[in-house]
C-alpha positions as CSV (number, residue, x, y, z in Angstrom):
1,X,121.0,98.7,82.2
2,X,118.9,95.1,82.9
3,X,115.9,95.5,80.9
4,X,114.0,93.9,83.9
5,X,113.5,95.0,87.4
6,X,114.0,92.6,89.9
7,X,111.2,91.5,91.8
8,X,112.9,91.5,95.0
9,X,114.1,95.6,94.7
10,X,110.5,96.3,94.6
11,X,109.5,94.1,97.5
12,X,112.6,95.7,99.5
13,X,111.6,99.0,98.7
14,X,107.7,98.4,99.6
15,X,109.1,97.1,102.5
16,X,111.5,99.6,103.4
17,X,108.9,102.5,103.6
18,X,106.3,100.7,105.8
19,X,108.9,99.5,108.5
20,X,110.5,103.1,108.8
21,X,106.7,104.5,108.5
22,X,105.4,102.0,111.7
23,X,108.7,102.4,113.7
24,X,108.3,106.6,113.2
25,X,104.7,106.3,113.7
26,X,104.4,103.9,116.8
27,X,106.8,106.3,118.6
28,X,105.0,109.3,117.7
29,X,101.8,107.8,118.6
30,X,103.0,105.5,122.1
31,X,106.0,107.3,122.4
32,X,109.2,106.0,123.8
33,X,107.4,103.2,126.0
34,X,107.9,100.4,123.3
35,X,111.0,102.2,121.9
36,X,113.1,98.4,121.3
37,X,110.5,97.6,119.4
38,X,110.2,101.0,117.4
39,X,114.1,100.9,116.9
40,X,113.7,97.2,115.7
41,X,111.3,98.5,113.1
42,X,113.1,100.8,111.8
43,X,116.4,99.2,111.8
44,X,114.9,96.4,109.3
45,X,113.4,99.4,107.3
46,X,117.0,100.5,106.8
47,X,118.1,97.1,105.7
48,X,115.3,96.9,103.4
49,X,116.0,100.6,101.9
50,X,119.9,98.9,101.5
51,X,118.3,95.8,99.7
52,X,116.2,98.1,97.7
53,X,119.1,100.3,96.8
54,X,121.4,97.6,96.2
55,X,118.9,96.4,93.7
56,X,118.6,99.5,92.0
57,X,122.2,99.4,90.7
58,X,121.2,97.9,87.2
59,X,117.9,99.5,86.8
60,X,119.8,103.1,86.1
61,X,120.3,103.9,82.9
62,X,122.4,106.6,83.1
63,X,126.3,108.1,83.9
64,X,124.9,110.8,86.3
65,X,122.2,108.1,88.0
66,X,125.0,105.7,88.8
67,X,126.9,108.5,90.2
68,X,123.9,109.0,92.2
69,X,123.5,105.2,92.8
70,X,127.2,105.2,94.5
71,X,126.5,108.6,96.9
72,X,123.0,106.4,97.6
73,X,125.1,103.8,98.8
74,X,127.0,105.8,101.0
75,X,124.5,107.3,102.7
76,X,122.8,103.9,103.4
77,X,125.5,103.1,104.5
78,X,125.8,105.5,107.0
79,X,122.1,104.8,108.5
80,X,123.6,101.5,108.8
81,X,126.5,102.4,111.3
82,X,123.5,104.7,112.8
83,X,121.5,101.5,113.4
84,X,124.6,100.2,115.3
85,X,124.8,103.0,117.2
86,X,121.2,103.2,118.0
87,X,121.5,99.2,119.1
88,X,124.6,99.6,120.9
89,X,123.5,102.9,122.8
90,X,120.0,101.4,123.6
91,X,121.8,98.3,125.2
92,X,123.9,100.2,127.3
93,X,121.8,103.0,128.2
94,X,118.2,101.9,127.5
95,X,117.9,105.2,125.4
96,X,118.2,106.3,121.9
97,X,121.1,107.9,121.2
98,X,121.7,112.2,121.9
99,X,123.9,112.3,118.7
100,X,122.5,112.2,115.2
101,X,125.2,112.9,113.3
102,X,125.4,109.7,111.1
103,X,121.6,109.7,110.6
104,X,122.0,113.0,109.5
105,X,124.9,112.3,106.9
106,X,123.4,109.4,105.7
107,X,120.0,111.0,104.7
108,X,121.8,113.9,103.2
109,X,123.7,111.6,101.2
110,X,120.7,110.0,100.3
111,X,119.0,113.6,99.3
112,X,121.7,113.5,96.7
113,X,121.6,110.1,95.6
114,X,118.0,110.6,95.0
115,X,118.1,113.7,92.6
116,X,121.0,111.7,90.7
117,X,119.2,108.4,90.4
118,X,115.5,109.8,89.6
119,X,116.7,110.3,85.4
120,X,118.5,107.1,84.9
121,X,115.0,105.2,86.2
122,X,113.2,107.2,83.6
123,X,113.4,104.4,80.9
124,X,112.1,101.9,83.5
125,X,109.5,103.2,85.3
126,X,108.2,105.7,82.9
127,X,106.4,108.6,84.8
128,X,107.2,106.7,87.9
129,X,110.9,108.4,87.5
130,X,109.8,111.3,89.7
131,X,109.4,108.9,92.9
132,X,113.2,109.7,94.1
133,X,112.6,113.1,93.8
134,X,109.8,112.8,96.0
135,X,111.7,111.3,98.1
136,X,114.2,113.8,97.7
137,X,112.2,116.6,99.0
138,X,110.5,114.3,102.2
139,X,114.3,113.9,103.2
140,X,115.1,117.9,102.4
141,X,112.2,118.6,104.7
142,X,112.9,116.3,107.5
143,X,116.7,117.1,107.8
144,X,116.1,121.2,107.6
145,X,112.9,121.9,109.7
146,X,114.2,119.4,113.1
147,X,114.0,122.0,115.5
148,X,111.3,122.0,118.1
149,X,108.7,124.7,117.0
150,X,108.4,122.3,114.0
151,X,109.7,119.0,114.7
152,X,106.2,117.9,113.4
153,X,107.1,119.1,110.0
154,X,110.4,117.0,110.0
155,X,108.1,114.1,110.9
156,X,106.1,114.7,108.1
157,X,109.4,115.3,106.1
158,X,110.3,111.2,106.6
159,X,106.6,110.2,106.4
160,X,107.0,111.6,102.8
161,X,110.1,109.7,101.9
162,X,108.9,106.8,103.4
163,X,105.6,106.6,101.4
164,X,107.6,107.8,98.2
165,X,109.6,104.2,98.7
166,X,106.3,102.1,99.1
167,X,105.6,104.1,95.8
168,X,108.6,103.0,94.3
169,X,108.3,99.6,95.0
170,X,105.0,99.4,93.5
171,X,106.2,101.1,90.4
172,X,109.0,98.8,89.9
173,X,106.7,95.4,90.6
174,X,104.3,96.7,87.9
175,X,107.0,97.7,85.5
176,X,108.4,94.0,86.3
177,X,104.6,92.8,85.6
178,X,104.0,94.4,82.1
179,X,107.9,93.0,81.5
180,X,106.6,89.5,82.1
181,X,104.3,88.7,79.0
182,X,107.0,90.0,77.0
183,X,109.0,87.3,78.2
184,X,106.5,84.3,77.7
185,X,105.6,85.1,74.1
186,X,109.2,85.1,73.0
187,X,109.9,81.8,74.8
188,X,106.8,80.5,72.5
């Protein structure tokens, strides 16, 4: 493990949750009038959340939480072909796509990226750890309770795991800030 965080992971992240957060929210509250620009949003949220998990790869500290860092990849990965599909379907059609299958494997993978990666951030981000695990259960929520009686529940789901990334990229630019003095008084 890098006994630093990187700047940038915590910028991503930060970044991450408010792009998927305004793309969600703008089509919740305008609803599918705007929806290139909603799409756009949240396609550079996912890019962000792939920067920020990239990033996270020498923060974890642990066997298990780089087992957990590889699944995270994998499911990022997937909302990444999803974002293709979503651009390539909403080119053709001028809809978003009927089928939700790689959105769904993708945050299911993330689900158990999270719960693997939470420990092996422990030594960095202190109480912070929990954050993916927060995550965690904002992604349980939103890809269990999608039907319609309570689609506003699955909203609510990915409004958690959005604002548990903002969270995360805070912690990680303060634990990256109380880092820094450490730095300067052993260069003097």
């Amino acid at each position: 493990m890098t006994s630093s965080s990187n700047p940038r992971t915590g910028v991503a992240a930060i970044l991450a949750g408010a792009m998927i957060f305004a793309g969600q929210a703008g089509q919740l509250a305008f609803g599918n009038a705007l929806d290139p620009v909603w799409v756009t949003l949240v396609i550079l949220g996912i890019a962000a959340l792939a920067v920020a998990i990239w990033g996270l790869r020498r923060l974890v500290s642990t066997r298990i939480g780089r087992i957990g860092w590889r699944i995270a990849v994998a499911g990022i990965t997937f909302l990444g072909l999803f974002a293709v599909q979503t651009v390539i379907t909403l080119a053709l059609t001028g809809d978003i796509p009927e089928n939700f299958i790689l959105f769904a494997l993708g945050f299911l993978l993330l689900f158990v990226g999270h719960v693997l990666v939470a420990p092996g951030l422990r030594d960095i981000l202190g109480r912070a750890w929990v954050l993916p695990l927060v995550g965690a259960a904002g992604i349980l929520v939103a890809i269990t309770l999608n039907d319609k009686p309570i689609e506003s529940i699955h909203d609510i789901g990915l409004f958690v795991f959005e604002g548990a990334w903002v969270a995360l990229g805070v912690a990680l630019l303060r634990a990256e800030r109380r880092r820094q003095p450490d730095t300067v008084s052993a260069l003097v």
